[in-house]
RODO-2510 file (C-alpha; in nm, 4 decimals, decimal comma):
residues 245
     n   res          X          Y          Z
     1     x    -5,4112    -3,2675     0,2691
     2     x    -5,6778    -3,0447     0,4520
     3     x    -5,3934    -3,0572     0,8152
     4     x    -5,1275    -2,9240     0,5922
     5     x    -5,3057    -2,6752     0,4263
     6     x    -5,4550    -2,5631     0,7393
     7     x    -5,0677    -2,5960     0,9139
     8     x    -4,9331    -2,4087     0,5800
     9     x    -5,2272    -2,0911     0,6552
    10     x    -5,1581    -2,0816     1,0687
    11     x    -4,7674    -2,0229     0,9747
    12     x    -4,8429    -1,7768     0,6932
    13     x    -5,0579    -1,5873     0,9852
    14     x    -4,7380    -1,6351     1,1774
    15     x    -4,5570    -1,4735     0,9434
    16     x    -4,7847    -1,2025     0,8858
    17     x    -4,8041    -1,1203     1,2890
    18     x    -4,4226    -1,0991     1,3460
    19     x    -4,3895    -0,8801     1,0625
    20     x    -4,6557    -0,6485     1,1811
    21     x    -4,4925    -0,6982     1,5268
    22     x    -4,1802    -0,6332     1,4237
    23     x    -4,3078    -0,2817     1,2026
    24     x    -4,4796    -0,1505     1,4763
    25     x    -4,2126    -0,2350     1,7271
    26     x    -3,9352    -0,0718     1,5183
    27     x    -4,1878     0,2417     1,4357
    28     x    -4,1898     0,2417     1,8370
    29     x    -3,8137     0,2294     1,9011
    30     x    -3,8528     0,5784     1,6198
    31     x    -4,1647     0,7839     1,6988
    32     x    -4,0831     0,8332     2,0745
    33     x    -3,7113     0,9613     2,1177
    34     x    -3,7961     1,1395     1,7686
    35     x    -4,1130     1,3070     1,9671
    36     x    -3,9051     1,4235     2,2250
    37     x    -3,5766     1,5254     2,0722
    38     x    -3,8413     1,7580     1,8291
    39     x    -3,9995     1,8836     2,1639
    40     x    -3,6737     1,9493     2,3092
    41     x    -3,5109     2,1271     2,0219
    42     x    -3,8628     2,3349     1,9544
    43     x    -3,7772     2,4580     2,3653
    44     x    -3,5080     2,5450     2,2852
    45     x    -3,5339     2,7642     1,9324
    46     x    -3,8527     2,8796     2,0764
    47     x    -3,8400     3,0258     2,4673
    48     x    -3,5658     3,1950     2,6364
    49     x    -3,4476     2,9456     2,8818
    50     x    -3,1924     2,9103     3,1947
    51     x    -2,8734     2,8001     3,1063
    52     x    -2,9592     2,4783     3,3393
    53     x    -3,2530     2,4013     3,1346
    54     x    -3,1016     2,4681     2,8108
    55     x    -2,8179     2,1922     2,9107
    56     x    -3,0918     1,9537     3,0574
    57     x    -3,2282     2,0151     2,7114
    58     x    -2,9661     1,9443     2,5437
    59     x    -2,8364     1,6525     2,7128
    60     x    -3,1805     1,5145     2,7108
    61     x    -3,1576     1,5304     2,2788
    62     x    -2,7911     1,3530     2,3098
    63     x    -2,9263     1,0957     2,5140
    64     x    -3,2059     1,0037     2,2499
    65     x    -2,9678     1,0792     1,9538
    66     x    -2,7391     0,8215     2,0538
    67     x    -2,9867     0,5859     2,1370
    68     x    -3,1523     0,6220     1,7926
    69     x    -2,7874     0,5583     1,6586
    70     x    -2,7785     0,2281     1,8572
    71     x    -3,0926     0,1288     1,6828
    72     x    -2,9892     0,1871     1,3387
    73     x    -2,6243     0,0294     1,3826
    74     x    -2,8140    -0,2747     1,5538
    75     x    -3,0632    -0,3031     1,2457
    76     x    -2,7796    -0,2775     1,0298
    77     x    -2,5516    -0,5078     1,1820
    78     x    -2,8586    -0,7981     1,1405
    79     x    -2,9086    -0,6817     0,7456
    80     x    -2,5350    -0,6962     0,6941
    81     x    -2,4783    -1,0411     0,8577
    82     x    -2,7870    -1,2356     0,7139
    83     x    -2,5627    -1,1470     0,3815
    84     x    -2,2522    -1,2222     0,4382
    85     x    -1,9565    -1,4480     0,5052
    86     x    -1,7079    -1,5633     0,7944
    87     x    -1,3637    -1,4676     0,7541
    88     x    -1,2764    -1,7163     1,0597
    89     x    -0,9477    -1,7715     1,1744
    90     x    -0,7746    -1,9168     1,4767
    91     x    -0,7469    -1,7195     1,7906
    92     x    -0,6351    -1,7512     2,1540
    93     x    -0,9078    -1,7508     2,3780
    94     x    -0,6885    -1,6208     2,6968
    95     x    -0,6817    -1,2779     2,4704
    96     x    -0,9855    -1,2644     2,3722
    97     x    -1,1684    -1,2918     2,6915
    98     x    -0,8837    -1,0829     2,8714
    99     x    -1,0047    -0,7773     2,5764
   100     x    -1,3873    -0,8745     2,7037
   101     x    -1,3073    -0,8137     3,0489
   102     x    -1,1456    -0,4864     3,0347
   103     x    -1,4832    -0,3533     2,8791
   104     x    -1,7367    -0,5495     3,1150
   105     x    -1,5593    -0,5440     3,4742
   106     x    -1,5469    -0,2055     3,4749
   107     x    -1,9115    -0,1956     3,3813
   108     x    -2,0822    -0,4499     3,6399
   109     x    -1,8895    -0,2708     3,9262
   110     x    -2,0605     0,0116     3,8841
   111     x    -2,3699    -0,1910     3,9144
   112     x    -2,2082    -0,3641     4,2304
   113     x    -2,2224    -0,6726     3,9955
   114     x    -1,9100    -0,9015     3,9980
   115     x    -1,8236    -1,0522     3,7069
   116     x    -1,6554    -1,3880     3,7294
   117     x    -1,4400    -1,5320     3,4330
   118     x    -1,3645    -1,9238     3,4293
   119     x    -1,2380    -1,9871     3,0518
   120     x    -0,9302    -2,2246     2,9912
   121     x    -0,6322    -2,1135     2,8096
   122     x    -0,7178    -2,2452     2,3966
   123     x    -0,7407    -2,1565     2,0685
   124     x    -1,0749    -2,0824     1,8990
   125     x    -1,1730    -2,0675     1,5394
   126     x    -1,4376    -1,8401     1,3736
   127     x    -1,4812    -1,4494     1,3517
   128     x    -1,3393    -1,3106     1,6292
   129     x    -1,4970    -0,9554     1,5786
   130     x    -1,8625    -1,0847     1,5927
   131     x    -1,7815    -1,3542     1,8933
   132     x    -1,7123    -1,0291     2,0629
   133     x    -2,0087    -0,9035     1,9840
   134     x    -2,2046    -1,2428     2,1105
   135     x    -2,0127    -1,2107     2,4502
   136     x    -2,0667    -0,9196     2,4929
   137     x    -2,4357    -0,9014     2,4677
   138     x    -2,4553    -1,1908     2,6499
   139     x    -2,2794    -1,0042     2,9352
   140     x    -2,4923    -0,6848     2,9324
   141     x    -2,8294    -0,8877     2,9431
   142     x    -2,7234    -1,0749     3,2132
   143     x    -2,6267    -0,7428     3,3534
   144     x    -2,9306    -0,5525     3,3010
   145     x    -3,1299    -0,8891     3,4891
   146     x    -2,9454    -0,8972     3,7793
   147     x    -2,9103    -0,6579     4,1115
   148     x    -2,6545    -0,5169     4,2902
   149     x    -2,4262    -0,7849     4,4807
   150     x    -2,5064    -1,0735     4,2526
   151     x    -2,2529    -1,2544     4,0376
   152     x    -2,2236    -1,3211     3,6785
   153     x    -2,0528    -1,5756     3,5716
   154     x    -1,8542    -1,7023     3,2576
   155     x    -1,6717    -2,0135     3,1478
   156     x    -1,5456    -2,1360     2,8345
   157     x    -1,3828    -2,4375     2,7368
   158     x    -1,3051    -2,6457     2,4645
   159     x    -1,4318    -3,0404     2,4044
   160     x    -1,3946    -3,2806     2,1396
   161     x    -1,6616    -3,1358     1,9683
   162     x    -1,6241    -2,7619     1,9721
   163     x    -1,5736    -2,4706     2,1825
   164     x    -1,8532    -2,4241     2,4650
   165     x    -1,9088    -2,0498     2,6049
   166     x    -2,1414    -2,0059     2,9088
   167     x    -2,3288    -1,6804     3,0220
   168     x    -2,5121    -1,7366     3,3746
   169     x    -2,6883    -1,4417     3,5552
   170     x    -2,8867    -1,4765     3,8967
   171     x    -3,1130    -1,2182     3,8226
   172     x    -3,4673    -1,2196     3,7688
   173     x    -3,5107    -1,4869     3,5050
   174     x    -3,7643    -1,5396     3,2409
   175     x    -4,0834    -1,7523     3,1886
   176     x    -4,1044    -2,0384     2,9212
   177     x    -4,3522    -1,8025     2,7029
   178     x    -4,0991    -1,5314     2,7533
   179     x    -3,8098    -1,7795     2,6341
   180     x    -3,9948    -1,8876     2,3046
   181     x    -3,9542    -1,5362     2,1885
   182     x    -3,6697    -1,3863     2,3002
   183     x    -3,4751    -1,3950     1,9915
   184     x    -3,7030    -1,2148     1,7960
   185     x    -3,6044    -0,8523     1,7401
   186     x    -3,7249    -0,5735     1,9145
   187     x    -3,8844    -0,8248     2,1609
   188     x    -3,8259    -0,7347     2,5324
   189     x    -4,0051    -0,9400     2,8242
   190     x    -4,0343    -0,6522     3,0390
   191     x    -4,0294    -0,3342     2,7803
   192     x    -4,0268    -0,1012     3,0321
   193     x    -3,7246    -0,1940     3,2290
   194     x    -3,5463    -0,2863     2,9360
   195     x    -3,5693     0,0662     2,7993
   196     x    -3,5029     0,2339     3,1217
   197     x    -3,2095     0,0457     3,1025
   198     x    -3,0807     0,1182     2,7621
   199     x    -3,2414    -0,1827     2,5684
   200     x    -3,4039    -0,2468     2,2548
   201     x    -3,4313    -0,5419     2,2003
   202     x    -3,2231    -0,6400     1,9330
   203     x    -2,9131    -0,7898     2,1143
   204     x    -3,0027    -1,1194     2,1719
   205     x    -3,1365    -1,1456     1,7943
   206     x    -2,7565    -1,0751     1,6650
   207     x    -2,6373    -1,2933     1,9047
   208     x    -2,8260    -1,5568     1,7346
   209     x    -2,7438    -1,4563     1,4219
   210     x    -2,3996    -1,4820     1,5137
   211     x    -2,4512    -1,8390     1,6220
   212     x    -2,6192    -1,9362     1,2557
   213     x    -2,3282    -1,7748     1,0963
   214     x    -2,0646    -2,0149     1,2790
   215     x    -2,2799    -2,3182     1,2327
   216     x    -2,3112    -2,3018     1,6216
   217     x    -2,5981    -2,2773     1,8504
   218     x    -2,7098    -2,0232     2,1121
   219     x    -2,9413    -2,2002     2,4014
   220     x    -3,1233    -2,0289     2,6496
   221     x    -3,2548    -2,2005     3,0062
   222     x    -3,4089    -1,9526     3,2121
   223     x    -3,6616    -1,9598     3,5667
   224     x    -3,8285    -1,6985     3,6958
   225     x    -3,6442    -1,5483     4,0620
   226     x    -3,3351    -1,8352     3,9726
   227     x    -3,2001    -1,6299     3,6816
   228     x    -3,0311    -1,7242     3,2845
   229     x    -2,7704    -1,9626     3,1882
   230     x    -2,6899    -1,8527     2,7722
   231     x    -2,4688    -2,1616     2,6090
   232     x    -2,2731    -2,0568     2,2559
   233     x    -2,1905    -2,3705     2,0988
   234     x    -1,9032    -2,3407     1,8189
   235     x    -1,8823    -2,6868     1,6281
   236     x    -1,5451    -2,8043     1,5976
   237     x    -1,4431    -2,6812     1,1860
   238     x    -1,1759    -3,0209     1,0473
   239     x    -0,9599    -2,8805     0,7917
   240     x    -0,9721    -2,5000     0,8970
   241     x    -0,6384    -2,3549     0,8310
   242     x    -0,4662    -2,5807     1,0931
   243     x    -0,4947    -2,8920     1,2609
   244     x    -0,7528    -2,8768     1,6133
   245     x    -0,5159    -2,8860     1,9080
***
């Protein structure tokens, strides 16, 4: 009786620390671009400037606008998806990943990155709107890990008991205490890379979100220097519209 009480108190003090974690981390991701786009915009109302520095001004409050904008439609996209159902249907993979490719290629070249595809021609069933989304993250963290003239790789193929997507980077790889945590919002390993690099952390929490909606799993194996391998498991659904091939 006493253990479980005492186990029952040490994961309400859980709770309590994540959500104060996860306040002052989102008050964070806020207060600073809103600091600076106010000291920007107060430049610019309030001294005569050079045109140059009223563009680097401006530019500078774009920059943070947008990023605050990622935030919010992040955030939202969590809310909105905790509460709400799959409209899954079936899908050919060879179409999907061919639409993921002509966003992402483009994207790791200019980070000398190559970005190797290996999926086999199937069908897949389940949202294909917010599988997008899970790819895509995936992608773009193992992007933002990795330096210029690695590969990142990713396969997908179908089993007897689902449909098996795989993410690997060879970038710089997390810890085990780093892994234990990464799919909490707003968490980020290394916060100031991640920012300089656009991050906020919030991807890898919808991707797992994503993964709870389909019934699937998102695993994560990671070593420091050796890099990330990110598994999407989508359980095979009997009955769904049409027989599995």
């Amino acid at each position: 009786m006493a253990d479980a009480l005492e186990q029952k108190i040490n994961q309400l003090e859980e709770g309590v620390r994540r959500r104060d974690e996860f306040v002052n981390n989102f008050t964070h991701e806020l207060r600073t671009p809103l600091t600076s786009i106010i000291g920007y915009a107060d430049m610019l109302r309030s001294r005569q400037l050079l045109t140059e520095e009223v563009f680097s001004c401006a530019d500078f409050i774009f920059r943070e606008g947008k990023r605050l904008e990622a935030v919010g439609a992040r955030l939202m996209d969590i809310v909105v998806m905790k509460n709400t159902e799959l409209r899954p249907h079936w899908f050919e993979a060879k179409d999907f990943f061919s639409t993921i490719a002509e966003v992402t290629v483009p994207l790791c070249a200019e980070n000398e990155i190559e970005l190797v595809m290996e999926t086999e021609d199937c069908r897949i069933y389940g949202e294909e709107d917010l599988l997008k989304i899970l790819v895509l993250n995936l992608i773009d963290n193992g992007k933002k890990a990795s330096t210029p003239r690695q590969k990142l790789l990713v396969t997908g193929k179908r089993t007897e008991t689902g449909y098996h997507c795989t993410v690997r980077d060879f970038g710089s790889g997390m810890p085990a205490e780093v892994l234990a945590h990464i799919g909490e919002p707003f968490y980020m390993a290394d916060q100031s890379r991640s920012r300089a690099k656009g991050g906020v952390g919030l991807g890898l929490a919808l991707c797992f979100e994503i993964a709870r909606l389909h019934q699937g799993n998102l695993e994560l194996e990671s070593e420091p220097g050796k890099g990330t391998v990110a598994t999407f498991f989508l359980p095979e659904i009997r009955g769904a519209g049409e027989e599995s091939e």
